[in-house]
N, C-alpha and C positions, 0 to 999 in steps of 0.2 A: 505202641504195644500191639503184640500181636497176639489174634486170639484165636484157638480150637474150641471145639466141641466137646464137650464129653458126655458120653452116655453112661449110664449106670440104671443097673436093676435093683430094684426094691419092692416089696411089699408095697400095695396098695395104701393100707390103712397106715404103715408106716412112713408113708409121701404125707399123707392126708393128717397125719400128726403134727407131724415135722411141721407143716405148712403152714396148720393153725399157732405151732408155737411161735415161729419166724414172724408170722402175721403180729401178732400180739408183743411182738419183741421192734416191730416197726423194718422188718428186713424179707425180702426175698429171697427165695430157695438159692437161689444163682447166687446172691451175696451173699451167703449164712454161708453157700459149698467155699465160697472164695473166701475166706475169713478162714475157713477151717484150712485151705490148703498153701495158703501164705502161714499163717501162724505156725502151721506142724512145720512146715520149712524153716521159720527163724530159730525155734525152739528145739527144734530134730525128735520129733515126737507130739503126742496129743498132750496141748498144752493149758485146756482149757477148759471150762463149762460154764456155759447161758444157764441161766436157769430164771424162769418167773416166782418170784415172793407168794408162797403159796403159805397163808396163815393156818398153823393147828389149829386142833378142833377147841381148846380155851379160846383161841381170838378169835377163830370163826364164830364161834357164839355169841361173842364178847360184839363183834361187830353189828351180828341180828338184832339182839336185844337192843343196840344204837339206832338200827333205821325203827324197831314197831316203837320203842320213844320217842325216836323226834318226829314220828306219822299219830302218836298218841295226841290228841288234840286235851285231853284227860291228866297226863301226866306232868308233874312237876316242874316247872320252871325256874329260874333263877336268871336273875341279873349283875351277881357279884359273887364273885368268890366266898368275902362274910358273908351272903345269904345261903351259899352251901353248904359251909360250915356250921353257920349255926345250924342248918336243917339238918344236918348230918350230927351233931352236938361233938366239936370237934373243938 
């Protein structure tokens, strides 16, 4: 295979986005551009979207209140199911 260069301009903070998303997605700028430019070739057009699992603000709360629980040295415990039910009177 043979390879070129390509240069491209962008915004700063737009590289420095991009970069952290790719990072977080487990890919590098180079293979995140080659992904994008194979795929709009098979597809003949933009075919696609990465996106990271960003929880609303219900589960993002939902998730907090989970870590100061289980860092609660205080709060309730349980070791079966029937003991949450009953605790919960279910």
């Amino acid at each position: 295979m043979t390879t070129t260069n390509l240069n491209i301009r962008t915004d700063k903070m737009v590289k420095e986005q991009a970069e952290q998303i790719f990072n977080e997605l487990g890919l590098t700028m180079t293979t995140a551009i080659n992904m994008f430019l194979r795929t709009t070739i098979r597809e003949h057009g933009i075919p696609f979207s990465l996106k990271i699992d960003v929880p609303n603000a219900t589960t993002a709360a939902a998730i907090e209140e989970g870590k100061k629980l289980i860092a609660d040295t205080s709060a309730p415990r349980y070791s079966s199911m029937k003991a949450l039910r009953e605790a919960l009177e279910v």
